[in-house]
PyMOL Python script that loads the backbone (N, CA, C, O; Angstrom):
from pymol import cmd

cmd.read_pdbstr("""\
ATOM      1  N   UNK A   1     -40.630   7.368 -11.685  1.00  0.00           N
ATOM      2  CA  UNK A   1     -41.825   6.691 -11.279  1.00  0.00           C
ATOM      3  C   UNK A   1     -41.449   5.267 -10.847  1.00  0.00           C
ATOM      4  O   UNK A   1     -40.505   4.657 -11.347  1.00  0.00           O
ATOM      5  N   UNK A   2     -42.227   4.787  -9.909  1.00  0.00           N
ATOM      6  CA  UNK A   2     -41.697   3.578  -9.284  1.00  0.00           C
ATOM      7  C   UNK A   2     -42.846   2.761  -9.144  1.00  0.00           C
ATOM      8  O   UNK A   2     -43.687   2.984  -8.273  1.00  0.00           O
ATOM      9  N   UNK A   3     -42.940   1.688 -10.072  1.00  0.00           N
ATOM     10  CA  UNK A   3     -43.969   0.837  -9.798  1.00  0.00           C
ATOM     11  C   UNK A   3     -43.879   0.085  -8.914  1.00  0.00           C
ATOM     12  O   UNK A   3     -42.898  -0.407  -8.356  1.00  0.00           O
ATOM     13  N   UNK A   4     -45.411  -0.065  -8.701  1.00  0.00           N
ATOM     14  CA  UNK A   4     -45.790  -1.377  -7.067  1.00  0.00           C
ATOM     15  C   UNK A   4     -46.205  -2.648  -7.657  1.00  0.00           C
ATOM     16  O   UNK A   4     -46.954  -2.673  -8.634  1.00  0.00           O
ATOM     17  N   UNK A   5     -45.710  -3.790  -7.058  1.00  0.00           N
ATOM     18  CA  UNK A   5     -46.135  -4.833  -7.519  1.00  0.00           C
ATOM     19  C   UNK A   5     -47.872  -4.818  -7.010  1.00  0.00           C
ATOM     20  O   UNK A   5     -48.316  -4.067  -6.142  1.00  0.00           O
ATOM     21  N   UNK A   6     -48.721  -5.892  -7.826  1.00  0.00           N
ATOM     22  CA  UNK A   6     -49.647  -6.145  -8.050  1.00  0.00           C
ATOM     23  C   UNK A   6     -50.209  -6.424  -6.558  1.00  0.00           C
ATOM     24  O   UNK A   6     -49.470  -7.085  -5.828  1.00  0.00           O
ATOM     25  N   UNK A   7     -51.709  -5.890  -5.928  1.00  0.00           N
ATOM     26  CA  UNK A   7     -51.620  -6.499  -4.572  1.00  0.00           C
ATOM     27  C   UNK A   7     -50.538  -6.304  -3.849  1.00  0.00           C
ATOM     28  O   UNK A   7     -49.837  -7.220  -3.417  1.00  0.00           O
ATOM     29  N   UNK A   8     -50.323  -5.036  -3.663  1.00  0.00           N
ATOM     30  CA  UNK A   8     -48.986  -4.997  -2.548  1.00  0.00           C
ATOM     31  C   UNK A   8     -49.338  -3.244  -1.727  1.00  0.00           C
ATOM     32  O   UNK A   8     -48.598  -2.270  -1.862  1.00  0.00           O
ATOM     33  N   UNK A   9     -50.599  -3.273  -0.940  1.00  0.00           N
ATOM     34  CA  UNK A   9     -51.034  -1.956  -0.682  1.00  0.00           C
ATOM     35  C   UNK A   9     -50.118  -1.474   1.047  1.00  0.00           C
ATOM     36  O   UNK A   9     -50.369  -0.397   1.587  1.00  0.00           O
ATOM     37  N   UNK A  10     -49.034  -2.562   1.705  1.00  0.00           N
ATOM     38  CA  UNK A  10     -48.432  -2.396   2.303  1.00  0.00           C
ATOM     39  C   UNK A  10     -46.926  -1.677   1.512  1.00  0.00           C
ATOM     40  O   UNK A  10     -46.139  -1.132   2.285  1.00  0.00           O
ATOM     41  N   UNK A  11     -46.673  -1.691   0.444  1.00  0.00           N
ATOM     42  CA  UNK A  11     -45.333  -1.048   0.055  1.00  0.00           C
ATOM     43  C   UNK A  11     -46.157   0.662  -0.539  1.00  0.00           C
ATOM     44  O   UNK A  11     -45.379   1.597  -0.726  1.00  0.00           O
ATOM     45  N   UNK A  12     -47.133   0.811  -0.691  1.00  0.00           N
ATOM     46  CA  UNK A  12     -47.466   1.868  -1.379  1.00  0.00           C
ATOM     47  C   UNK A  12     -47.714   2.723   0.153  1.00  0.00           C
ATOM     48  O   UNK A  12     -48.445   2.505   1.119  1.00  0.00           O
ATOM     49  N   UNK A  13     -46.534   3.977  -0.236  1.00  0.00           N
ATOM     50  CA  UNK A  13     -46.865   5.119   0.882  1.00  0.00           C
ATOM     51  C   UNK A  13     -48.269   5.980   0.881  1.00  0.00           C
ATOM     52  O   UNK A  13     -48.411   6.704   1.866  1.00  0.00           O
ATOM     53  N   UNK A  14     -48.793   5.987   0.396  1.00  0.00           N
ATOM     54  CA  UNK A  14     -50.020   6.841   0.922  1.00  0.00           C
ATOM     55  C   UNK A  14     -51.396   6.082   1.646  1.00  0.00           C
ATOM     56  O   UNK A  14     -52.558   6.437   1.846  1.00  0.00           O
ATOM     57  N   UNK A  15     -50.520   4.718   1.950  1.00  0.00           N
ATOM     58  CA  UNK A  15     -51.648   4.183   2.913  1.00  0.00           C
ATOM     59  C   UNK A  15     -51.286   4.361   3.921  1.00  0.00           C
ATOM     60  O   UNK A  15     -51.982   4.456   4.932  1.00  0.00           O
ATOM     61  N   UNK A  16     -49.606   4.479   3.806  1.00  0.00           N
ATOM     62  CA  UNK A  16     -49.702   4.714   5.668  1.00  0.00           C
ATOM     63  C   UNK A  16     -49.894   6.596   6.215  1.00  0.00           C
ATOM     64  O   UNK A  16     -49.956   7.038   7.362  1.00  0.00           O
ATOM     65  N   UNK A  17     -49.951   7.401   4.794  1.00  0.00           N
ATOM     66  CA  UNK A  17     -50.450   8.674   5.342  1.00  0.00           C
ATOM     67  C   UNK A  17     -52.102   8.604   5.853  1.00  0.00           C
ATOM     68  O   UNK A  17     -52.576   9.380   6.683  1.00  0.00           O
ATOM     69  N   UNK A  18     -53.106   7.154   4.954  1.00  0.00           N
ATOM     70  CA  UNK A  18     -54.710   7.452   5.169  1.00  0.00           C
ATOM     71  C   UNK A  18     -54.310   6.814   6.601  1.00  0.00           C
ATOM     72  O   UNK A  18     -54.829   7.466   7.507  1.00  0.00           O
ATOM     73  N   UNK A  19     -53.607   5.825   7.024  1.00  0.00           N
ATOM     74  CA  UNK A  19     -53.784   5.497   8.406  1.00  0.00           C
ATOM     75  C   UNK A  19     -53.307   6.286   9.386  1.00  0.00           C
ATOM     76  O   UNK A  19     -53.490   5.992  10.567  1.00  0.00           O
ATOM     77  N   UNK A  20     -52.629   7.399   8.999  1.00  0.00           N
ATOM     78  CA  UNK A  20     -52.460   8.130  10.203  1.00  0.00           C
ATOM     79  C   UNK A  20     -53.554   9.125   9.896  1.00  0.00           C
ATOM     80  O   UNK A  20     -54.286   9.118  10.885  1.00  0.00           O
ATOM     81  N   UNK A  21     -53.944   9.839   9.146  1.00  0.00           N
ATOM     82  CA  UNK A  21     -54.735  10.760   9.046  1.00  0.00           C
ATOM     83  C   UNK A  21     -55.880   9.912   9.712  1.00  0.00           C
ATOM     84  O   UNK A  21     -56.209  10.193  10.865  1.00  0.00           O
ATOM     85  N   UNK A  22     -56.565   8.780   8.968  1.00  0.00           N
ATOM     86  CA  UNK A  22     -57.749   8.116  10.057  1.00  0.00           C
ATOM     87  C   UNK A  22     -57.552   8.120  11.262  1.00  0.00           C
ATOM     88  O   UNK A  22     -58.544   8.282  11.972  1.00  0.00           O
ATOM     89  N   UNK A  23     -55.900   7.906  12.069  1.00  0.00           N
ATOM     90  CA  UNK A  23     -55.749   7.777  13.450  1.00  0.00           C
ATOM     91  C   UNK A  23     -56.029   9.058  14.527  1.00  0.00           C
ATOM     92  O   UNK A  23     -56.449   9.130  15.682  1.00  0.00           O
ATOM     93  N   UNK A  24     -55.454  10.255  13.273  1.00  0.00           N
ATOM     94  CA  UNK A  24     -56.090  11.566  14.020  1.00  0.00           C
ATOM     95  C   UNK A  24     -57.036  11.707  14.310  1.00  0.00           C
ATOM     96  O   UNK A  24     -57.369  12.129  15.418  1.00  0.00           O
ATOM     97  N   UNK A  25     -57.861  11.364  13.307  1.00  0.00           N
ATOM     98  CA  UNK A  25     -59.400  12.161  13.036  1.00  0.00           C
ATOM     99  C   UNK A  25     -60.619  11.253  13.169  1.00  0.00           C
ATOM    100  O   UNK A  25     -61.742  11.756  13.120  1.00  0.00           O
ATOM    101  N   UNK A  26     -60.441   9.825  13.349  1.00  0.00           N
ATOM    102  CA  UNK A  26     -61.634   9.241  13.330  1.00  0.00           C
ATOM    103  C   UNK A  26     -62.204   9.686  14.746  1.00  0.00           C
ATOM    104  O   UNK A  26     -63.354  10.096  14.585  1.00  0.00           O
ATOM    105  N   UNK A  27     -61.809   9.751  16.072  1.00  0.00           N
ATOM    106  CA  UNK A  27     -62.430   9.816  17.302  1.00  0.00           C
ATOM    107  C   UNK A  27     -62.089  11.206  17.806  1.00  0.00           C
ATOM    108  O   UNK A  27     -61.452  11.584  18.789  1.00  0.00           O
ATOM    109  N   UNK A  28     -62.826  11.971  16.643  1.00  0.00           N
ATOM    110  CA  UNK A  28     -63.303  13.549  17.142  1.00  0.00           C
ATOM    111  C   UNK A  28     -64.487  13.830  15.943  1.00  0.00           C
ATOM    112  O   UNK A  28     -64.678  13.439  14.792  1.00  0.00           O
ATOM    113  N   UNK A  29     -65.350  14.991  17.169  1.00  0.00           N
ATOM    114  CA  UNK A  29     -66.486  15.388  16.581  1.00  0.00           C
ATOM    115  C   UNK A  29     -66.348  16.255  16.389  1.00  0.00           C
ATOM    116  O   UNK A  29     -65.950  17.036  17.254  1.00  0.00           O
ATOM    117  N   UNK A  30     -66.671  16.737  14.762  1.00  0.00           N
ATOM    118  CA  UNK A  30     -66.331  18.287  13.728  1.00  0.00           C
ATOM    119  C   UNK A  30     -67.594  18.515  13.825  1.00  0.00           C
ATOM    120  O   UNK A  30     -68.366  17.556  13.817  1.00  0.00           O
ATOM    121  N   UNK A  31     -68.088  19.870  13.940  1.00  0.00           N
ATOM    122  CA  UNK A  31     -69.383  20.573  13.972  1.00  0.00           C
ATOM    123  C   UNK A  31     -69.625  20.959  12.224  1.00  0.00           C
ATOM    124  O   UNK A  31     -70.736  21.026  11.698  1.00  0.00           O
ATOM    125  N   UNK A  32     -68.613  21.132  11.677  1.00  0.00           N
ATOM    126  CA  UNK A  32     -69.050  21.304  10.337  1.00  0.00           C
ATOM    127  C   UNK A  32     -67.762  20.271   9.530  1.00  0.00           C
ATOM    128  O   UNK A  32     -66.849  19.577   9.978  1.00  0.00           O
ATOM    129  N   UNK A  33     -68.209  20.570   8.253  1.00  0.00           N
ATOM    130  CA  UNK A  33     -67.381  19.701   6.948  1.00  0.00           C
ATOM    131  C   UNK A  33     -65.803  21.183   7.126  1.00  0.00           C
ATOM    132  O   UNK A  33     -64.604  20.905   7.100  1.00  0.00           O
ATOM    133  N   UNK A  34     -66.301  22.373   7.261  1.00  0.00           N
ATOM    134  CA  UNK A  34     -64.522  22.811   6.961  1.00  0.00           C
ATOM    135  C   UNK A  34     -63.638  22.721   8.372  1.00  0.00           C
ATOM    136  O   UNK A  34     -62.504  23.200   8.392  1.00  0.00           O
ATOM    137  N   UNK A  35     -64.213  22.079   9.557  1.00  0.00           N
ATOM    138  CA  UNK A  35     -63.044  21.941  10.458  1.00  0.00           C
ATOM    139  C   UNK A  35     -63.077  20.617  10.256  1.00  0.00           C
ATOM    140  O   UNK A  35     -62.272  20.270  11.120  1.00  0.00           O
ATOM    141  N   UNK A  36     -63.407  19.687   9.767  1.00  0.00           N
ATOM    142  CA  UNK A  36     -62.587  18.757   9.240  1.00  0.00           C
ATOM    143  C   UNK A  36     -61.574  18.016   8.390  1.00  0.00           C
ATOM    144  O   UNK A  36     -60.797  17.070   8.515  1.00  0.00           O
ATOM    145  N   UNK A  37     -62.166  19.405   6.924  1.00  0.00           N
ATOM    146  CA  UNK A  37     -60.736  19.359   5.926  1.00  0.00           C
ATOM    147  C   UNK A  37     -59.997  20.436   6.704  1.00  0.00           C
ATOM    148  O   UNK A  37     -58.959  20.552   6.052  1.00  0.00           O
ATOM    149  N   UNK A  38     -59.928  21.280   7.705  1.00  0.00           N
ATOM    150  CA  UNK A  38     -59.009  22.051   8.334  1.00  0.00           C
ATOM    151  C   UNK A  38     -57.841  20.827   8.802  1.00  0.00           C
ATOM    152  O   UNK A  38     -56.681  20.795   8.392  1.00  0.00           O
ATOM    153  N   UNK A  39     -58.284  20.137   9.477  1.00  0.00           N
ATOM    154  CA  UNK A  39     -57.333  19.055  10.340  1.00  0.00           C
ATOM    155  C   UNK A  39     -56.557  18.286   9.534  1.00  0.00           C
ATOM    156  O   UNK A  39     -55.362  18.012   9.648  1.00  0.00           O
ATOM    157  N   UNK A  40     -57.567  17.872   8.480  1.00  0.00           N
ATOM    158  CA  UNK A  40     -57.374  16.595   7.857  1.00  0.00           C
ATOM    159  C   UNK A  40     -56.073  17.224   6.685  1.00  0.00           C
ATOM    160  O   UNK A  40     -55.234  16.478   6.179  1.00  0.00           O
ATOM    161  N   UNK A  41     -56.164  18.874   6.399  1.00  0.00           N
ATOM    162  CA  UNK A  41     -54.905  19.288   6.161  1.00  0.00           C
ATOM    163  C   UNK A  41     -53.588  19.486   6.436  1.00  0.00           C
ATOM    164  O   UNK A  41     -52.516  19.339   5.848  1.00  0.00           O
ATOM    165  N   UNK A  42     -54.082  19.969   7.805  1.00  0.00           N
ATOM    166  CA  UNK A  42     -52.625  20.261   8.658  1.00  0.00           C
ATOM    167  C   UNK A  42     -52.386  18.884   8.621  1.00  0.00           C
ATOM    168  O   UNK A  42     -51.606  18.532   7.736  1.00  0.00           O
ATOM    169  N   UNK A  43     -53.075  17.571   9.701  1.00  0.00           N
ATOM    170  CA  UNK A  43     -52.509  16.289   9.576  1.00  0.00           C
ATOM    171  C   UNK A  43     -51.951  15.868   8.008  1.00  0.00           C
ATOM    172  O   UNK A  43     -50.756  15.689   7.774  1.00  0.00           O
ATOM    173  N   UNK A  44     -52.685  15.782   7.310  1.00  0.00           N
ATOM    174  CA  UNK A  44     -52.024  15.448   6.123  1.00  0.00           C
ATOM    175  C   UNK A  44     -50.237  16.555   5.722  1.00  0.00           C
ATOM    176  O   UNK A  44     -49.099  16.088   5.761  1.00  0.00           O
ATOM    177  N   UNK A  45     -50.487  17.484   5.506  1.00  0.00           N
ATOM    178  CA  UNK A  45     -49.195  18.305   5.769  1.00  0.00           C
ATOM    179  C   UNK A  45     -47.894  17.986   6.228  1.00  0.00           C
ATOM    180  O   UNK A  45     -46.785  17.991   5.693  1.00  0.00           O
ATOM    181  N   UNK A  46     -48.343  17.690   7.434  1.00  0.00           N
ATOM    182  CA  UNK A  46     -47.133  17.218   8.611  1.00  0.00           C
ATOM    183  C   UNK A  46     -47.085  16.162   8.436  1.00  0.00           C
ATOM    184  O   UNK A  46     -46.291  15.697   9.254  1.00  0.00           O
ATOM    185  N   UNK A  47     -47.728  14.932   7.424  1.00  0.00           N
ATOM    186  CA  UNK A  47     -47.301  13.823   7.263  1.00  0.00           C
ATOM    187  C   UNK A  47     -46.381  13.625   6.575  1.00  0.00           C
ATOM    188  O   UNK A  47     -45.520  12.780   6.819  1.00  0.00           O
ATOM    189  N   UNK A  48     -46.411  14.800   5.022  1.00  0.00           N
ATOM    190  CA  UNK A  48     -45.838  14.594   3.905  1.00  0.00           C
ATOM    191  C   UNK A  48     -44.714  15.518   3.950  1.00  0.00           C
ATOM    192  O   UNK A  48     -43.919  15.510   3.011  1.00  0.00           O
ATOM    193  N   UNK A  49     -44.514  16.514   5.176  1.00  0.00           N
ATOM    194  CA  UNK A  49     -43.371  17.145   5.073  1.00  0.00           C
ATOM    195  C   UNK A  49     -42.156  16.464   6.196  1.00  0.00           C
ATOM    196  O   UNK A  49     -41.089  17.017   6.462  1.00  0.00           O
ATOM    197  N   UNK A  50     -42.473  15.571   6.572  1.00  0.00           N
ATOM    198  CA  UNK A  50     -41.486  14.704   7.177  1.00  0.00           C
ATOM    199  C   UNK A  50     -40.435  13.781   6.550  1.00  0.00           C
ATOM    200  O   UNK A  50     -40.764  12.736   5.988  1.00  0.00           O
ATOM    201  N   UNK A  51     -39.096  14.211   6.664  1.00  0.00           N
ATOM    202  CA  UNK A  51     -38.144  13.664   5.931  1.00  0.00           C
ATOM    203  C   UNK A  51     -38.663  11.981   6.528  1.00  0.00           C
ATOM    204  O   UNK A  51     -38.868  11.071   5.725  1.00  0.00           O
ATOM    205  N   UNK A  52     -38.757  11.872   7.454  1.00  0.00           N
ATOM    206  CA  UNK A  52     -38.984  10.564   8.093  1.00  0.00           C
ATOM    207  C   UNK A  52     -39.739   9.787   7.341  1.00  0.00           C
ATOM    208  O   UNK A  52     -39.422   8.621   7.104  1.00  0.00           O
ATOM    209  N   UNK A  53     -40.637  10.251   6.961  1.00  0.00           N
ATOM    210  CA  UNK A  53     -41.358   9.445   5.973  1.00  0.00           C
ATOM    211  C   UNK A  53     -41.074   8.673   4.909  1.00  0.00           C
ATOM    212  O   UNK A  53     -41.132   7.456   4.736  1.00  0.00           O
ATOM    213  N   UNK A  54     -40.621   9.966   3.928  1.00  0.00           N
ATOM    214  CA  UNK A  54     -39.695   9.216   2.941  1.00  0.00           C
ATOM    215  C   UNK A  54     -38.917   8.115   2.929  1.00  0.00           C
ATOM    216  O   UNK A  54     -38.868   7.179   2.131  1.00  0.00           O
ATOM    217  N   UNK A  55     -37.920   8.498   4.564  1.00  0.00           N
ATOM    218  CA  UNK A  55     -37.004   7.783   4.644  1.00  0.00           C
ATOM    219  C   UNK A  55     -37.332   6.320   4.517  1.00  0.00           C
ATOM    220  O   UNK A  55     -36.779   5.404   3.907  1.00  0.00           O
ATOM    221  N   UNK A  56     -38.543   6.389   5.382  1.00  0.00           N
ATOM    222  CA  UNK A  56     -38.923   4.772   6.115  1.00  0.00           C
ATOM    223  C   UNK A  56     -39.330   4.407   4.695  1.00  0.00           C
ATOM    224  O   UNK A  56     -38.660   3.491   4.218  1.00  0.00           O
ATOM    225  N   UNK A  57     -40.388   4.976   3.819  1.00  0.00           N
ATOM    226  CA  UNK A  57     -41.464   4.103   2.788  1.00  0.00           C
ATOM    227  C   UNK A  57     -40.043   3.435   1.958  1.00  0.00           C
ATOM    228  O   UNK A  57     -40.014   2.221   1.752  1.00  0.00           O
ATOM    229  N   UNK A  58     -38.836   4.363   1.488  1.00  0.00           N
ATOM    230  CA  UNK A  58     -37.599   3.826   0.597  1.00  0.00           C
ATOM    231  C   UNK A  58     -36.764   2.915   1.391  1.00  0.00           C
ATOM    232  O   UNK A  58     -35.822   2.308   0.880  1.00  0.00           O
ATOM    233  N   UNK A  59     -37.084   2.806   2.619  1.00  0.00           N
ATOM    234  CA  UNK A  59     -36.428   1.198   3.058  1.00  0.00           C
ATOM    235  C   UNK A  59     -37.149  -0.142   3.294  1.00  0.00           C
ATOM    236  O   UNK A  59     -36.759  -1.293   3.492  1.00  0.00           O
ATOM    237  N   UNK A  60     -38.255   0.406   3.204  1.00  0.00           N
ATOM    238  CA  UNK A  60     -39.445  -0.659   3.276  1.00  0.00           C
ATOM    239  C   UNK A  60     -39.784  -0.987   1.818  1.00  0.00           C
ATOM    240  O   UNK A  60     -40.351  -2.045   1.545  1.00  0.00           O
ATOM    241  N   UNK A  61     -39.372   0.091   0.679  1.00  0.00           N
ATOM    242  CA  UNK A  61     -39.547  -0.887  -0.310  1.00  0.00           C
ATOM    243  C   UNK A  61     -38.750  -1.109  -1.281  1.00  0.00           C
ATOM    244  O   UNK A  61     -39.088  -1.842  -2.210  1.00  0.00           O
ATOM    245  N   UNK A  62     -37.393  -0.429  -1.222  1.00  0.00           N
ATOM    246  CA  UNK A  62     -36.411  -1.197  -2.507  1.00  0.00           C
ATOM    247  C   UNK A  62     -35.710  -2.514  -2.080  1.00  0.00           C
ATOM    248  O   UNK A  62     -34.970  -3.124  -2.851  1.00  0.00           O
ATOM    249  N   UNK A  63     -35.979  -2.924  -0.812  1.00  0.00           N
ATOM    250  CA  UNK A  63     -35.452  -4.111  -0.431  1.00  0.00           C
ATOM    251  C   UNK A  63     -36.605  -5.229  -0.867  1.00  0.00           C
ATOM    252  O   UNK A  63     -36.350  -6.392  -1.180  1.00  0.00           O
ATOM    253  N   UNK A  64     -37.575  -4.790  -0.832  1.00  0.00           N
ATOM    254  CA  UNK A  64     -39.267  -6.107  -1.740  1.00  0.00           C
ATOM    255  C   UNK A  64     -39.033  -5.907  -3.042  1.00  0.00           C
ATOM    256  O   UNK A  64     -39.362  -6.930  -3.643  1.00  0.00           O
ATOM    257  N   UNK A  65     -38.593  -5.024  -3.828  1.00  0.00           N
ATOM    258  CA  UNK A  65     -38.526  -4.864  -5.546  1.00  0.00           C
ATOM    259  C   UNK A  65     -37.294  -5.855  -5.715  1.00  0.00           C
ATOM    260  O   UNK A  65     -37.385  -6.703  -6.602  1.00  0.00           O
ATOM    261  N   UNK A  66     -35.751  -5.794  -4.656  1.00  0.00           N
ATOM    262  CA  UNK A  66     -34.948  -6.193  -5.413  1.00  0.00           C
ATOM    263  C   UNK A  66     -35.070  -7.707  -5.195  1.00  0.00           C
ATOM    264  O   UNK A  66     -34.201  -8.428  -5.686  1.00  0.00           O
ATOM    265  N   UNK A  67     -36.109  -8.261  -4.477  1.00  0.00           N
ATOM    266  CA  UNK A  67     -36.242  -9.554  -3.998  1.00  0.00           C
ATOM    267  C   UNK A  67     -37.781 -10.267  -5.072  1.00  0.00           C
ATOM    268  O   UNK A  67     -38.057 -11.458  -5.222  1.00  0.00           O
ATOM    269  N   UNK A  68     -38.341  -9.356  -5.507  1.00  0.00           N
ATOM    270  CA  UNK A  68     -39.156  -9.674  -6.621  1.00  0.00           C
ATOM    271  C   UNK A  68     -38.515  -9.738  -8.123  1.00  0.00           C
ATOM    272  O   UNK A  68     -38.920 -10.587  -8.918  1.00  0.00           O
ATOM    273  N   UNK A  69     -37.438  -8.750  -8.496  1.00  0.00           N
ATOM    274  CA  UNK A  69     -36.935  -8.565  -9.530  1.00  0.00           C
ATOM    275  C   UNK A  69     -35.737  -9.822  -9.665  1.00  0.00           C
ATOM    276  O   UNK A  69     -35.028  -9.894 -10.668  1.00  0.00           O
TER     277      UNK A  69
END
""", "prot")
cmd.dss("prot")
cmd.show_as("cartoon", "prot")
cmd.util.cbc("prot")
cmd.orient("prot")
């Protein structure tokens, strides 16, 4: 487990999954509530199965911990 410093919602990865998921989905119109958790799955999905991801959030933040610590 890896704590976040206090006020620090730029080192915590699952904001940059709500900002891409918002980037998909805010400027389209869903006729119902399940084609929107349809999307908002697959997008979410393909966010979190990207090695890329990982990669980036662990260089963006053990270099701010070892400069706080």
């Amino acid at each position: 487990m890896i704590f976040l410093p206090p006020y620090s919602p730029d080192l915590n990865p699952i904001e940059v999954v709500w900002r891409k998921i918002k980037n998909s989905i805010s400027n389209k119109y869903f006729k119902t509530a399940d084609k929107l958790q349809e999307l908002f799955s697959k997008v979410f999905h393909e966010i979190i199965g990207e090695k890329s991801f990982y990669e980036n959030s662990l260089k963006k933040f053990l270099p701010t911990v070892v400069k706080i610590k």
